[in-house]
Backbone as CSV, one residue per row, in Angstrom:
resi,resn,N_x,N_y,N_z,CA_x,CA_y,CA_z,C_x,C_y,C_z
1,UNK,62.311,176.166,48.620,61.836,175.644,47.359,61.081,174.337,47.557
2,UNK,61.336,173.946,49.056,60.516,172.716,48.975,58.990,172.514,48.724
3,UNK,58.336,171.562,48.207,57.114,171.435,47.907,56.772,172.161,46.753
4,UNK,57.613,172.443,45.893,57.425,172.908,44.121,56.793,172.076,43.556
5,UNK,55.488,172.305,42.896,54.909,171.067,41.857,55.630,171.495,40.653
6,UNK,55.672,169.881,40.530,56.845,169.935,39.390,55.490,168.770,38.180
7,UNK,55.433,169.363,36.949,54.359,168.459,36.207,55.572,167.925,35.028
8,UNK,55.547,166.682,35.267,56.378,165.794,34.440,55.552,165.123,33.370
9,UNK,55.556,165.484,31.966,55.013,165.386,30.824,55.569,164.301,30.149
10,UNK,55.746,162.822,30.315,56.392,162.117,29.451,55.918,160.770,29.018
11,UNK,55.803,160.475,28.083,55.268,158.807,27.743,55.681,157.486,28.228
12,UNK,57.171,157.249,28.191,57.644,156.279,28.711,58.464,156.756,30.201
13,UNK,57.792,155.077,30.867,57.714,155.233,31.781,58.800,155.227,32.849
14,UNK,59.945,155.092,31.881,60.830,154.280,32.532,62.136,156.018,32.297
15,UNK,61.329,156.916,31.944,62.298,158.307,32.174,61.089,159.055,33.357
16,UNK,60.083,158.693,33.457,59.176,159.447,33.944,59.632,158.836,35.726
17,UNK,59.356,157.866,35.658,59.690,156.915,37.564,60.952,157.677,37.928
18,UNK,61.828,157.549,37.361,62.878,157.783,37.940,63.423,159.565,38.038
19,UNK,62.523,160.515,36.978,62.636,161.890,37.228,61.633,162.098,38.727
20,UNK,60.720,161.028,38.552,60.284,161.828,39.733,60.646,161.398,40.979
21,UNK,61.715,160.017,40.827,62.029,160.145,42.339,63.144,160.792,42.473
22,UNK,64.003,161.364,41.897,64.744,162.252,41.987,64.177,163.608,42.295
23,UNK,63.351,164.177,41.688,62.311,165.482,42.119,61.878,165.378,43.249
24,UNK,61.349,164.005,43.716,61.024,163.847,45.056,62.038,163.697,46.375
25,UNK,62.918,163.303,45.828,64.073,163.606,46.730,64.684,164.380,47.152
26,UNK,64.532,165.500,46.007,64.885,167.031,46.580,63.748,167.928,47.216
27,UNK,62.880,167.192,47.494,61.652,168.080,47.826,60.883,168.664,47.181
28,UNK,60.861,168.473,46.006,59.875,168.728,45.107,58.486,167.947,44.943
29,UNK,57.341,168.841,44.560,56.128,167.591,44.623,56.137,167.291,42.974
30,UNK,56.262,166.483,42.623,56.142,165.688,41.236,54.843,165.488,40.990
31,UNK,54.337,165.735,39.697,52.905,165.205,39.105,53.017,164.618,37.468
32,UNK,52.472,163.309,37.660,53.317,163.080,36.038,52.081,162.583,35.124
33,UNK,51.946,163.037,34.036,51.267,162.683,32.867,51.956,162.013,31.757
34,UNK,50.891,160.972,31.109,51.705,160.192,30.579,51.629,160.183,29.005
35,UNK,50.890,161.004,28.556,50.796,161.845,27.009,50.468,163.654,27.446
36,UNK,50.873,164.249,25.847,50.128,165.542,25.786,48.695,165.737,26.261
37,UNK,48.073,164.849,26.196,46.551,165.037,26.806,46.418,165.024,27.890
38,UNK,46.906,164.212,28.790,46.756,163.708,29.996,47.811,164.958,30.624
39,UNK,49.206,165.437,30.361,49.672,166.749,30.748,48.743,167.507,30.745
40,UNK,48.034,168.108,29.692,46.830,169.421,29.684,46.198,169.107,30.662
41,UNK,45.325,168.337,30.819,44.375,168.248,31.938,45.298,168.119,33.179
42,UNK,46.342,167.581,33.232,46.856,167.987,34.716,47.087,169.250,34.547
43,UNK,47.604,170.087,33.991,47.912,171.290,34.262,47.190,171.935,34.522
44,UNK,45.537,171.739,34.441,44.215,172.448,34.497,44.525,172.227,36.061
45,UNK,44.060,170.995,36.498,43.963,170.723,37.730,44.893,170.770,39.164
46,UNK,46.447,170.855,38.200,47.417,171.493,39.586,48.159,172.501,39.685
47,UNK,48.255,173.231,38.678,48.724,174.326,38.678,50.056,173.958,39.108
48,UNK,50.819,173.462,38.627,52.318,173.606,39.072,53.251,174.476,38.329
49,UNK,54.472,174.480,39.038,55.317,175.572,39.355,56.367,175.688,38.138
50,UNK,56.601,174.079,37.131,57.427,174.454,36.600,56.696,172.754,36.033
51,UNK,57.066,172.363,34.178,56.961,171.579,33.412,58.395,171.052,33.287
52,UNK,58.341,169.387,33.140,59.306,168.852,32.544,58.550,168.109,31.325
53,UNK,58.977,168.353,30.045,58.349,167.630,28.902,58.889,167.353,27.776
54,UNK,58.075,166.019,27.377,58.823,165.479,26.069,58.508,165.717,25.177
55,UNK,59.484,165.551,23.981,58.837,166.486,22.668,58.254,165.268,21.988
56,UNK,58.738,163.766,22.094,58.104,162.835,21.548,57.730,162.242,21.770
57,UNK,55.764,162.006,21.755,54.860,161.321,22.287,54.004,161.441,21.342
58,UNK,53.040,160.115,21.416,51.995,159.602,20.748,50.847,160.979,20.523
59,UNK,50.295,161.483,19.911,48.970,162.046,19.861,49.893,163.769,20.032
60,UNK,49.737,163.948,20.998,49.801,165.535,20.889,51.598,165.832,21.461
61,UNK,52.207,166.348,20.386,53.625,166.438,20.545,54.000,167.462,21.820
62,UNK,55.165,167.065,22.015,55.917,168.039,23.195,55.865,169.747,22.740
63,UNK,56.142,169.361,21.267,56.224,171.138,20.597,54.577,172.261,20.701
64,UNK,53.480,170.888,20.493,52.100,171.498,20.812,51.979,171.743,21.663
65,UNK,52.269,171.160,22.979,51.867,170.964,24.430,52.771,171.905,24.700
66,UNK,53.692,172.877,24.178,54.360,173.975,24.787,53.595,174.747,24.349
67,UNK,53.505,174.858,23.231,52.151,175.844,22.378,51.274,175.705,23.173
68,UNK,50.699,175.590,23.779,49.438,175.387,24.353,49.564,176.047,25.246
69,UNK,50.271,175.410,26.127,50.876,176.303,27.299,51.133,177.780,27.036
70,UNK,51.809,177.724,26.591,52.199,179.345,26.496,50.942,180.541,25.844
71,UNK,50.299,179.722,25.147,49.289,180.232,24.523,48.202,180.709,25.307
72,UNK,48.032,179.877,26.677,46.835,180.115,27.540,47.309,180.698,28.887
73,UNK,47.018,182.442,29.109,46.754,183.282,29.662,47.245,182.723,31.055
74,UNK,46.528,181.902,31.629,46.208,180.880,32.905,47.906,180.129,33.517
75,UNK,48.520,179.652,32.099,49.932,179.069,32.249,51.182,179.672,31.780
76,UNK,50.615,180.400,30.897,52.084,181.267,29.990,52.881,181.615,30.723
77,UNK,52.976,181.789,31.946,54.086,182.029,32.750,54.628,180.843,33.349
78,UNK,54.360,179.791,33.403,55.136,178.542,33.654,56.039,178.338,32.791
79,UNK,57.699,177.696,33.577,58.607,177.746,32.837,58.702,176.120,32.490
80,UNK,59.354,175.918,30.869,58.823,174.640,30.416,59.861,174.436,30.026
81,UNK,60.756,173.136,30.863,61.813,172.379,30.525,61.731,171.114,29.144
82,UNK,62.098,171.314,28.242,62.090,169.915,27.177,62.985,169.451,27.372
83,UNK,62.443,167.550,27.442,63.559,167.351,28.328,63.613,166.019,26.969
84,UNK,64.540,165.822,26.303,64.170,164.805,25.042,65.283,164.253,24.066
85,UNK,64.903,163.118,23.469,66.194,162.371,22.931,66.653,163.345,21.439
86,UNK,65.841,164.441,20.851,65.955,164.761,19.985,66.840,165.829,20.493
87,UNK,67.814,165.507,20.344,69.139,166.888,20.339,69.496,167.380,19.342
88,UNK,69.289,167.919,18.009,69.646,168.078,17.080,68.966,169.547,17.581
89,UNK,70.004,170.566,16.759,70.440,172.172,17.263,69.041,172.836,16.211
90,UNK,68.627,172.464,15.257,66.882,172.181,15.015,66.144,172.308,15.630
91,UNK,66.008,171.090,16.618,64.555,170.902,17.247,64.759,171.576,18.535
92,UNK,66.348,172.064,19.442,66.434,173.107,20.265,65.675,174.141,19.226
93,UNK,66.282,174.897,18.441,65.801,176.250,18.416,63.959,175.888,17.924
94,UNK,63.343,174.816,17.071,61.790,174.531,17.652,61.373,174.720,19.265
95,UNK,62.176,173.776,19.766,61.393,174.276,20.991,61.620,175.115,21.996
96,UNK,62.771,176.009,21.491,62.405,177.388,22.352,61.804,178.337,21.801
97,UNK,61.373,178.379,20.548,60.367,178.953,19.145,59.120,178.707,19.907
98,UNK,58.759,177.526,20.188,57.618,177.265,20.542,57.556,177.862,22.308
99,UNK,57.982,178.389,22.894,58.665,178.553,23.954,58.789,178.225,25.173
100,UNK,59.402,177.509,24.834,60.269,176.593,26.231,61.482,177.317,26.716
101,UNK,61.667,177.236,28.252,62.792,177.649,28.823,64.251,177.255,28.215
102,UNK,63.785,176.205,28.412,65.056,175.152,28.496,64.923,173.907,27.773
103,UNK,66.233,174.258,27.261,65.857,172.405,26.589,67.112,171.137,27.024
104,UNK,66.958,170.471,27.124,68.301,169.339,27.452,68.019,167.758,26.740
105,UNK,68.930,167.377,26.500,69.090,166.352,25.734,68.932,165.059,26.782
106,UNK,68.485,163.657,26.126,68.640,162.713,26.995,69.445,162.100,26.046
107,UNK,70.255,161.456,26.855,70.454,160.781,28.332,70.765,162.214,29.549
108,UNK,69.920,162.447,30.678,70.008,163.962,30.858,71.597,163.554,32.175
109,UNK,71.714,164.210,32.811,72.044,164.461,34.069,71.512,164.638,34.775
110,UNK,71.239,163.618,36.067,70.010,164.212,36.901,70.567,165.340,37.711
111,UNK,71.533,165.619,38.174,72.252,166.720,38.932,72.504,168.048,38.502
112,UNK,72.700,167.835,36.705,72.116,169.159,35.840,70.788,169.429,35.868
113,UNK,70.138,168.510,35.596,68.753,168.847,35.457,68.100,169.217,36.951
114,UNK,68.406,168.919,37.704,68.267,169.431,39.185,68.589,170.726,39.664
115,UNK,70.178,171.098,39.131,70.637,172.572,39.172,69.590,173.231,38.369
116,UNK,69.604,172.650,37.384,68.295,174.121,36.302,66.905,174.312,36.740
117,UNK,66.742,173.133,37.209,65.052,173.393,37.849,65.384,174.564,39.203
118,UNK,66.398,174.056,40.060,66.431,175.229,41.402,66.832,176.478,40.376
119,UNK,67.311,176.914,39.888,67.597,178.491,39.395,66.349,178.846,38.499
120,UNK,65.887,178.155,38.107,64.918,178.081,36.664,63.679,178.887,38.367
121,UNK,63.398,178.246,38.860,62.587,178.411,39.877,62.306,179.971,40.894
122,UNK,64.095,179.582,41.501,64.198,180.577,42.172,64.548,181.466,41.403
123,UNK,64.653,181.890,40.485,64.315,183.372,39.075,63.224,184.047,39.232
124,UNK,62.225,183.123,39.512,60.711,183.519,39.366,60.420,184.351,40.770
125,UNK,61.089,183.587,41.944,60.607,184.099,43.481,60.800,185.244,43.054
126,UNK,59.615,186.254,44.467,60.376,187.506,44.489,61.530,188.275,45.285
127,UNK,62.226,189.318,44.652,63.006,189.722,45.072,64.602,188.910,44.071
128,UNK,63.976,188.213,43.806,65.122,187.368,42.859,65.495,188.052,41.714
129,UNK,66.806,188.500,41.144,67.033,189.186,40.317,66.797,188.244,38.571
130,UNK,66.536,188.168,37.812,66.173,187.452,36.486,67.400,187.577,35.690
131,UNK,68.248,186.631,35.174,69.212,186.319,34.427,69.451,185.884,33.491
């Protein structure tokens, strides 16, 4: 699994530094955008393996920027973690409506959120059975 681009979608900076040195520590390649806009255009340009994103940011929300995603042919198969302070059992079922894999609440666990990215991942390899 090593060298997974991992595209980290989040505004503040201070959840974004520290997901990705944790991502980077497990061997993951991290790419981070720092609004919905700036995610889209990375996603044009790296094609990574799996989204971590926030639902609340300035200009284009976490719930669009899944819409989007999923909407375009090119990414709809990328699996899209929301990763966000809005835990209310609401804005889960929004953003797996909008469709996201996974959703988790912050303050996260980095060791949960680490377990779900490796299975979330290795689901996709082949030969991997889907669960």
């Amino acid at each position: 699994m090593n060298g997974k681009k991992i595209l980290i979608i989040d505004d503040d900076a201070f959840i974004r530094r520290p997901l990705e040195f944790i991502l980077r520590e497990e061997g993951f390649a991290p790419v981070t955008a720092v609004d919905g806009e700036d995610g889209l255009a990375k996603l044009e340009g790296e094609k990574p393996d799996l989204i971590v994103l926030d639902l609340m940011m300035p200009g284009l929300d976490g719930f669009e920027v899944c819409r989007r995603v999923r909407t375009d042919p090119r990414f709809s198969s990328i699996p899209v973690i929301l990763l966000t302070a809005k835990g209310q059992e609401s804005d889960s079922e929004r953003g797996l409506a909008a469709g996201a894999t996974e959703f988790m609440s912050k303050p996260y666990s980095p060791s949960e959120l680490l377990r779900r990215v490796r299975e979330i991942l290795s689901e996709g390899e082949p030969g991997r059975a889907r669960t």
